[in-house]
PAMAR-154720 format. One record per residue (C-alpha): residue number from 1; residue in three letters; chain; x, y, z. Coordinates in nm, 3 decimals. Layout:
// residues N
   num   residuo   cadena         x         y         z
   NUM       ALA        A         X         Y         Z
...
***
This chain:
// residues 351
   num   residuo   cadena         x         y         z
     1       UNK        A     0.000     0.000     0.000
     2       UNK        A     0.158     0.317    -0.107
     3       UNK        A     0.147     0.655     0.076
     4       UNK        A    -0.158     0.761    -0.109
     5       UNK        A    -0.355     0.477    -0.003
     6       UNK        A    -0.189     0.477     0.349
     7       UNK        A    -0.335     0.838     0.481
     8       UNK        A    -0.606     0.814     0.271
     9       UNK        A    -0.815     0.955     0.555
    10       UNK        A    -0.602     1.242     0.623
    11       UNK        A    -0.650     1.365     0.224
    12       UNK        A    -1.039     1.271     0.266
    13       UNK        A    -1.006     1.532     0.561
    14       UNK        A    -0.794     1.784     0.367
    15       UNK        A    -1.079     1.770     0.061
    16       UNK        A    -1.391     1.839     0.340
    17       UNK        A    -1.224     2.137     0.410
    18       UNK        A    -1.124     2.222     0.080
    19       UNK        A    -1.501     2.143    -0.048
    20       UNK        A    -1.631     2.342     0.170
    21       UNK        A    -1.413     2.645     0.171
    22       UNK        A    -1.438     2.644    -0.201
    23       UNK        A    -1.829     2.652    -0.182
    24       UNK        A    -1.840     2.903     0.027
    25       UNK        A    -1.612     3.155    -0.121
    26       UNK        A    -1.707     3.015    -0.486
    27       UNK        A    -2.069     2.946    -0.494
    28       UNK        A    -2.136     3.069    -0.835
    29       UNK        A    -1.893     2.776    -0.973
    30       UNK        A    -2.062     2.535    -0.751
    31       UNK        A    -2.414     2.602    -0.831
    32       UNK        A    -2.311     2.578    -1.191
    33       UNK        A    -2.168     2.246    -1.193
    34       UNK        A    -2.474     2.123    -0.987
    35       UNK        A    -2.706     2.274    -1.218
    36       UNK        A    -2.544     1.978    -1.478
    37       UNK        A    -2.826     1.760    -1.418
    38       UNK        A    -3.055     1.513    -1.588
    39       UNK        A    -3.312     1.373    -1.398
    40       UNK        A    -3.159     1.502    -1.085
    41       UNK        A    -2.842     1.320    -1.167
    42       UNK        A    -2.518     1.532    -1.175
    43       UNK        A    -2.338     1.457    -1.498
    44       UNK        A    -1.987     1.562    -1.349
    45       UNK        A    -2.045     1.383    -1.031
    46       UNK        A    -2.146     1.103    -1.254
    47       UNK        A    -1.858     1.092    -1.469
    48       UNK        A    -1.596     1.100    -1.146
    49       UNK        A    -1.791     0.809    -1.052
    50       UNK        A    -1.689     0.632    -1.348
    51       UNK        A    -1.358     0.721    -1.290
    52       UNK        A    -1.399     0.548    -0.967
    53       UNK        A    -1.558     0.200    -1.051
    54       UNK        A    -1.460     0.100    -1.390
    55       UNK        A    -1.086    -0.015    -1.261
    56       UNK        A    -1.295    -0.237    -0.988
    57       UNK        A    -1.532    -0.367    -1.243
    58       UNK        A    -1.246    -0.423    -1.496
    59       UNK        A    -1.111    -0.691    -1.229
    60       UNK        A    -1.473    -0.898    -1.265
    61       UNK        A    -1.480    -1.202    -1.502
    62       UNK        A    -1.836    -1.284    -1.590
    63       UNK        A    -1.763    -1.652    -1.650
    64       UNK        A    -1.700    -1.653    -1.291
    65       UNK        A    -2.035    -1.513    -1.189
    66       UNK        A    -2.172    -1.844    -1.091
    67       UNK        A    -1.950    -1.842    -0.792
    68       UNK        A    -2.207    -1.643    -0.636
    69       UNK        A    -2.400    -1.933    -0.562
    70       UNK        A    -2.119    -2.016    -0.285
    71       UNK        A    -2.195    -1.668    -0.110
    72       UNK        A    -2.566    -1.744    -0.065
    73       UNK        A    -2.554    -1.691     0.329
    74       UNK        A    -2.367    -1.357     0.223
    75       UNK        A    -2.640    -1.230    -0.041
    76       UNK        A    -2.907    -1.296     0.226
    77       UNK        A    -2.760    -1.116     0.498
    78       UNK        A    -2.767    -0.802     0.313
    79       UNK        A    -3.080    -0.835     0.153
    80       UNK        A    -3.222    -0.896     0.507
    81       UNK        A    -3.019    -0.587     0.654
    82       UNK        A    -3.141    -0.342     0.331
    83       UNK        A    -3.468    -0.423     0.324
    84       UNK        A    -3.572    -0.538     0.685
    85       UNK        A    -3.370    -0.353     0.874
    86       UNK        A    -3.287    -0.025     0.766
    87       UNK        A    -3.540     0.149     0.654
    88       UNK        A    -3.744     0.069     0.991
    89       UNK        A    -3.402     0.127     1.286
    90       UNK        A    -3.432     0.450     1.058
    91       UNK        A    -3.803     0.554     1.151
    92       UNK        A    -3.695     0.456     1.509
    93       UNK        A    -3.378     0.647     1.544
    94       UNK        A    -3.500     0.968     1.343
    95       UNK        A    -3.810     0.945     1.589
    96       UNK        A    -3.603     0.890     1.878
    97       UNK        A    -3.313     1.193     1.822
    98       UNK        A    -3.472     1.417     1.590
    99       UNK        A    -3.836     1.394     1.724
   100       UNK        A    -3.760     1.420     2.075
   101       UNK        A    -3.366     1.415     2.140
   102       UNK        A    -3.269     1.709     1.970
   103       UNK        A    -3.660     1.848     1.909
   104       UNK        A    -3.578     2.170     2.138
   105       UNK        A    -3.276     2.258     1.912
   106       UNK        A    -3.433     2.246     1.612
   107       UNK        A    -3.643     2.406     1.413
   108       UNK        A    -4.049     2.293     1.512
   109       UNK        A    -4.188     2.310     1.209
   110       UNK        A    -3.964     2.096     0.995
   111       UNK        A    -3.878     1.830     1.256
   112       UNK        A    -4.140     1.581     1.034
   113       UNK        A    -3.956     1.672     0.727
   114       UNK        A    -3.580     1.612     0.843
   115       UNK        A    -3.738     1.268     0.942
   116       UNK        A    -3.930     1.187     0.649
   117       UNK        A    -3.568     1.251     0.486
   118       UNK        A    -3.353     1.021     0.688
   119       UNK        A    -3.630     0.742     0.587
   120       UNK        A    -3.599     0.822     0.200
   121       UNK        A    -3.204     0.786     0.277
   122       UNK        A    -3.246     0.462     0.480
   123       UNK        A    -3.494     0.320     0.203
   124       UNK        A    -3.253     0.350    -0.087
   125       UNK        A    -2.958     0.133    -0.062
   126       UNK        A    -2.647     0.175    -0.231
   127       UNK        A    -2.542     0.107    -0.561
   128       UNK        A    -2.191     0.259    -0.763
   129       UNK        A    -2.001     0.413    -0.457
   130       UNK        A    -2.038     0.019    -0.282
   131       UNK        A    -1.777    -0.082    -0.550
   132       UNK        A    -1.553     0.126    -0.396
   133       UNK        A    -1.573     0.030    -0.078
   134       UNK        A    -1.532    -0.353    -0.182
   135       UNK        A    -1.266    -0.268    -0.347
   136       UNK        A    -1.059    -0.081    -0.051
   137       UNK        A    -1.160    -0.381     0.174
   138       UNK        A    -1.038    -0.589    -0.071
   139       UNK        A    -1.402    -0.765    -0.123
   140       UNK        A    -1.507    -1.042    -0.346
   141       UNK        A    -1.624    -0.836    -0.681
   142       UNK        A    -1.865    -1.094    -0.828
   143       UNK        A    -2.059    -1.096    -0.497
   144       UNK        A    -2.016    -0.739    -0.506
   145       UNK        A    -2.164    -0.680    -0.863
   146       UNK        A    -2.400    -0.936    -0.816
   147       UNK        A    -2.558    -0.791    -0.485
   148       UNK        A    -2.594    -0.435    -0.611
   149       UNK        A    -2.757    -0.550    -0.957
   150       UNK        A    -3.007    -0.720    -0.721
   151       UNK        A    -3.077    -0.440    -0.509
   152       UNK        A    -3.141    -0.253    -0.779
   153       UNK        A    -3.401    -0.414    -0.920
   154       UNK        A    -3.592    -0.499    -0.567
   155       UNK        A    -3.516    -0.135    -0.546
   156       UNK        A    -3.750    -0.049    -0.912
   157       UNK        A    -4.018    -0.235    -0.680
   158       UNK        A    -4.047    -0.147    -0.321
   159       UNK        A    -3.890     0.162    -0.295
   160       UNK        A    -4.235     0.330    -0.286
   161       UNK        A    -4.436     0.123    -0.130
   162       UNK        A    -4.163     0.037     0.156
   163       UNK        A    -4.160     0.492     0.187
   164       UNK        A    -4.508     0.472     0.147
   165       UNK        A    -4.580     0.272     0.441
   166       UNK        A    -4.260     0.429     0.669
   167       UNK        A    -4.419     0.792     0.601
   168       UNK        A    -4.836     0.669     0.661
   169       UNK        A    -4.937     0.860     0.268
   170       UNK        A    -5.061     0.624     0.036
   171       UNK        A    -4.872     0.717    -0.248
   172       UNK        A    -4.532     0.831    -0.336
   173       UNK        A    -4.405     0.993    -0.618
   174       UNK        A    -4.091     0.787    -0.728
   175       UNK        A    -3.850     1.001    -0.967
   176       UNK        A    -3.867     0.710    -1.181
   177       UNK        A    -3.632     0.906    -1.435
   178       UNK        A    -3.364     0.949    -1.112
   179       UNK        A    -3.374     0.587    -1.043
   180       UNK        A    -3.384     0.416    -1.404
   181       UNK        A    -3.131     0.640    -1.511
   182       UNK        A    -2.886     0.588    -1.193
   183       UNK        A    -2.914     0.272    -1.256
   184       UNK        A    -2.797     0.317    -1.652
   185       UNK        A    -2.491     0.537    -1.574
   186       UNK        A    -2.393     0.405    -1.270
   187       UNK        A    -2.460     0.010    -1.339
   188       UNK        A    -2.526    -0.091    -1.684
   189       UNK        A    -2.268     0.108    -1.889
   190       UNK        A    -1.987     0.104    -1.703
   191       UNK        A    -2.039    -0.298    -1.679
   192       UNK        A    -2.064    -0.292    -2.092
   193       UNK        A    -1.769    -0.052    -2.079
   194       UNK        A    -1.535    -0.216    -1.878
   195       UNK        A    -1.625    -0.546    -1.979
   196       UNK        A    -1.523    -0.467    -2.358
   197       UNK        A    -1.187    -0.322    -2.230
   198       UNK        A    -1.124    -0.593    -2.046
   199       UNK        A    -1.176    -0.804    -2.347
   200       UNK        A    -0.942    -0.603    -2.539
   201       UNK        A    -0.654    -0.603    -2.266
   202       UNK        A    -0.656    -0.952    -2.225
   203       UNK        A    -0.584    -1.037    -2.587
   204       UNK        A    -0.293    -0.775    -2.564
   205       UNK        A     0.016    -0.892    -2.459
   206       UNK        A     0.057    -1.064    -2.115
   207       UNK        A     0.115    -0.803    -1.884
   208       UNK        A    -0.102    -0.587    -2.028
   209       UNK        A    -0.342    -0.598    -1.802
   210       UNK        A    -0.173    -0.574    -1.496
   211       UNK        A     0.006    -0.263    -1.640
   212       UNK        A    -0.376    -0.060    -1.693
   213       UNK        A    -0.484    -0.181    -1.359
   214       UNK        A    -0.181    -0.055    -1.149
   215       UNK        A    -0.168     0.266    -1.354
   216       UNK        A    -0.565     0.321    -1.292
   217       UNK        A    -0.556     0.249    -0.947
   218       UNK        A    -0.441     0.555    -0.776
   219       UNK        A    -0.688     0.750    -1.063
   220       UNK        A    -0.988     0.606    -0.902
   221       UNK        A    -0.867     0.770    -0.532
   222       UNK        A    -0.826     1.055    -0.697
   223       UNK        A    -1.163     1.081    -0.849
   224       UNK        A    -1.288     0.958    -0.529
   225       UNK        A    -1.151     1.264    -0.324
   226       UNK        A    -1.219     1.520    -0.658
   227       UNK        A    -1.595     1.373    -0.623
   228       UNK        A    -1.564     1.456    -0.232
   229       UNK        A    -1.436     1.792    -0.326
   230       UNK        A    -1.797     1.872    -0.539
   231       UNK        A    -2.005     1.710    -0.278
   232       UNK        A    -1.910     1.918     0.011
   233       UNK        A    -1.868     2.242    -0.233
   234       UNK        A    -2.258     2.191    -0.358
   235       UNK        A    -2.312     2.221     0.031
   236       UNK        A    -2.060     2.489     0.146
   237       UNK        A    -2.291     2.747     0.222
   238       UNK        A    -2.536     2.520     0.376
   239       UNK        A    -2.283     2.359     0.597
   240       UNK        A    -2.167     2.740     0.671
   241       UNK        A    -2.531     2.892     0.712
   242       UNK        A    -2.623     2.624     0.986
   243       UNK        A    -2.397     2.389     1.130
   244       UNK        A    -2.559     2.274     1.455
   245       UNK        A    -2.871     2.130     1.201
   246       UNK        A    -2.647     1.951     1.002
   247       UNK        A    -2.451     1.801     1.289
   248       UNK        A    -2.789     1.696     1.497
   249       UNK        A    -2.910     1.561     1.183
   250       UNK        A    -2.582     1.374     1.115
   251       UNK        A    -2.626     1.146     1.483
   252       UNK        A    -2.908     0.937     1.350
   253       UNK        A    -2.717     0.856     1.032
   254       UNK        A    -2.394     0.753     1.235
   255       UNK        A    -2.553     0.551     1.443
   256       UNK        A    -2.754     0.389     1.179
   257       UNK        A    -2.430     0.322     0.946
   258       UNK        A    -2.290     0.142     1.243
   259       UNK        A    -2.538    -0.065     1.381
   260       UNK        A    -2.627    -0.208     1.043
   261       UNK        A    -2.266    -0.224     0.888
   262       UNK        A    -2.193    -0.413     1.282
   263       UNK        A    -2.519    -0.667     1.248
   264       UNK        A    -2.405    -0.743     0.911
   265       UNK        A    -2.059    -0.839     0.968
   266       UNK        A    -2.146    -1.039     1.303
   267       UNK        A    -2.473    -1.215     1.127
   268       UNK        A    -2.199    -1.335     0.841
   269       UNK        A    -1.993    -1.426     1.115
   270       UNK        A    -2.252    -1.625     1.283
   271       UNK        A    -2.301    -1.813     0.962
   272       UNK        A    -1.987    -1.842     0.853
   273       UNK        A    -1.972    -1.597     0.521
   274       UNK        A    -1.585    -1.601     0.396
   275       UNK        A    -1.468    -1.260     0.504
   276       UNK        A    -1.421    -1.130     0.192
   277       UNK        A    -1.841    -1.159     0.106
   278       UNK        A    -1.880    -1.022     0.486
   279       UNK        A    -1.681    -0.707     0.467
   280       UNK        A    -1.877    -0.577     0.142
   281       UNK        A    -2.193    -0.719     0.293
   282       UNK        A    -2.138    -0.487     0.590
   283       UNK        A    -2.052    -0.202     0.340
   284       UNK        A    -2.324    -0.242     0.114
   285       UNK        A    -2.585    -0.320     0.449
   286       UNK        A    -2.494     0.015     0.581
   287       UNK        A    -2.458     0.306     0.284
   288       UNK        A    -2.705     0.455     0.114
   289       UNK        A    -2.824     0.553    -0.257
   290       UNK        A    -2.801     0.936    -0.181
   291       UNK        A    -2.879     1.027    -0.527
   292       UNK        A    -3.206     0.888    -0.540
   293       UNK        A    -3.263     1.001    -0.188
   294       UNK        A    -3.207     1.369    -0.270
   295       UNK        A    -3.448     1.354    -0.549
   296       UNK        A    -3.708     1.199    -0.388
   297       UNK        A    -3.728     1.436    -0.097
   298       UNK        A    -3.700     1.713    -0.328
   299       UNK        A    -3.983     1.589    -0.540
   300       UNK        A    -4.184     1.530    -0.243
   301       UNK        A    -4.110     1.780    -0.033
   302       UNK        A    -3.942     2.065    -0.234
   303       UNK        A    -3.549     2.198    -0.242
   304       UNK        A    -3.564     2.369     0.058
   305       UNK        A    -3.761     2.165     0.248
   306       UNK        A    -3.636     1.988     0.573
   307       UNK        A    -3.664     1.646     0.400
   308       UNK        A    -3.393     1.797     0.105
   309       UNK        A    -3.178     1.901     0.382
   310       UNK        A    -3.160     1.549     0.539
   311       UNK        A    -3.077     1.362     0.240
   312       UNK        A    -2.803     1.626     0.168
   313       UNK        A    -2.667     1.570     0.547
   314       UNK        A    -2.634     1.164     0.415
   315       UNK        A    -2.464     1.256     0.159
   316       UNK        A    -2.198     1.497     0.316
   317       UNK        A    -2.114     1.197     0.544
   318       UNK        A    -2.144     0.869     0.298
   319       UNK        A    -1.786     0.935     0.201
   320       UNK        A    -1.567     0.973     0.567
   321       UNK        A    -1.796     0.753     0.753
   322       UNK        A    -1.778     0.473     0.497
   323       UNK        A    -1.384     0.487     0.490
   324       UNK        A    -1.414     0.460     0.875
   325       UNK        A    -1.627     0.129     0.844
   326       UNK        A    -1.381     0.014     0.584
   327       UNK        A    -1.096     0.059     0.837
   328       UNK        A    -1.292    -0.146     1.093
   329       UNK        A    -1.348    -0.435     0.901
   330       UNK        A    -0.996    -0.469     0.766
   331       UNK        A    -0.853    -0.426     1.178
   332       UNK        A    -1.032    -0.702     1.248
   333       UNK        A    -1.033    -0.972     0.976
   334       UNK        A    -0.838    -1.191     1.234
   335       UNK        A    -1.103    -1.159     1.469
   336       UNK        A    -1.360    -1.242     1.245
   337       UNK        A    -1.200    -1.568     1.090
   338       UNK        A    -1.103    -1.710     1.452
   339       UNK        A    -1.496    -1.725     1.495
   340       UNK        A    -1.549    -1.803     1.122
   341       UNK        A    -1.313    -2.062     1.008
   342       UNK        A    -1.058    -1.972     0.772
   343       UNK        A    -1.189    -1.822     0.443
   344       UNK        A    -1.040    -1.738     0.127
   345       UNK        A    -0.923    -1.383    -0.003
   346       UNK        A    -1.045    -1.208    -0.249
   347       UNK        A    -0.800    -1.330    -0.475
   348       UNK        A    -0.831    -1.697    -0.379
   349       UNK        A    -1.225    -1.648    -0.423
   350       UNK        A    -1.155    -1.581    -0.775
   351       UNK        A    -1.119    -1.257    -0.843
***
């Protein structure tokens, strides 16, 4: 692991501040570049993105898919945590600290709103930014693909009813074009992308492939931390304008991340998942689809609303607090195999 890779925390630190500083005394540039939408989707957030996940899905072999079927325990764990967990500890915890907690401190008449938002964030889970995280952890990237393209679809039907039901309306207004086109440039073109490059650098010369990866591999950090850079410069004045909101509304989406990245990793534990399914099982359990969570609020609720505000708070803290969780599973990979049995690496899975 080179220096980059090493104090990769301290640069995601250094780009907060930067991001946020830049926003603030640049908001004209920012508002500009977030105005590149379509369908709520930032095109230059999307295309750092790419940047990001195309060397991790270059590493996938589709005639290895089928090895999937070995990580069964691992696929249902998460599916169990995204869809039967989170969403609901959500309701409770934004009820608990936002609704009561922290109710004197904040503003009355949008304390309904900021929860409604930290629902739509807990009922979306994540979908490109998880390949990142599997890939620092050093997680199996079939099981990784092959969850998210799952979710996604599960994701086309229950999203709304699943809000529907957490929020008591009997309809919701899915951004349909937000989701379905997410899904497009986050999932289905980069796959047929990378996959035909792959092709191509494996009928090069031996080492050809090895020689791409290593030289793309320190581009994806970098357009992990540029993307981190936008994020927190969209928000600058925000962040700026009223800090103590955006930290109280921050608690229930740390202790959510936790708790379900924790149950994850100790339910694959229990039933013996390989540690390289259980450390992107906890990743993918706990982070959120924060694109489709923004638009959603904002389509229900309006851009300033309180709901907007709390899907913008999950964003602002997807990237730091996911690196954290990343650090905790890869501390204690000896831990978990002494209770597991010994598993395979990524490598050895068949990566």
């Amino acid at each position: 692991m080179g220096i980059f890779e090493r104090y990769l925390t301290l640069w995601v630190a250094l780009c907060i501040v930067i991001g946020v500083a830049l926003g603030h005394v640049m908001p004209g540039f920012f508002a500009a570049v977030a105005a590149a939408e379509v369908a709520k989707v930032n095109l230059p957030v999307a295309m750092l993105i790419w940047l990001m996940i195309v060397p991790m899905l270059l590493k996938i072999d589709f005639g290895s898919l089928g090895q999937v079927r070995e990580h069964w325990r691992g696929v249902g764990v998460t599916l169990f945590i995204n869809w039967a967990v989170k969403p609901f500890s959500m309701a409770l915890l934004g009820s608990f600290f936002i609704g009561h907690l922290f109710a004197p401190w904040l503003p009355a008449g949008q304390i309904s709103s900021y929860i409604a938002g930290l629902i739509l964030l807990a009922a979306a889970p994540c979908t490109a930014m998880v390949f990142v995280w599997s890939n620092l952890c050093e997680g199996e990237p079939h099981y990784t693909l092959s969850q998210v393209a799952l979710n996604d679809v599960i994701m086309v039907f229950l999203f709304a009813p699943l809000v529907g039901l957490l929020l008591g309306v009997a309809s919701i207004s899915v951004p349909w074009d937000t989701l379905l086109l997410s899904v497009l440039l986050y999932i289905v073109v980069p796959v047929i992308v990378a996959q035909l490059w792959r092709k191509v650098l494996l009928q090069g010369a031996d080492d050809r492939f090895n020689r791409v990866m290593r030289m793309l591999q320190p581009l994806s950090l970098v357009a992990l931390l540029a993307t981190l850079i936008l994020l927190f410069g969209f928000q600058g004045e925000q962040i700026v304008r009223q800090p103590a909101v955006i930290a109280i509304l921050a608690v229930p989406i740390l202790v959510q991340v936790y708790l379900n990245a924790g149950l994850a990793y100790w339910l694959s534990r229990r039933l013996g998942v390989a540690w390289c399914v259980a450390a992107p099982a906890a990743l993918i359990g706990a982070s959120n689809f924060f694109e489709l969570a923004v638009a959603a609020a904002i389509s229900l609720f309006g851009l300033n609303s309180g709901a907007a505000l709390a899907t913008v708070v999950g964003v602002l803290v997807e990237v730091p607090v996911m690196l954290s969780v990343v650090r905790i599973v890869k501390a204690t990979r000896d831990w978990y195999e002494a209770g597991a049995g010994k598993v395979p690496t990524a490598a050895e899975a068949g990566q």
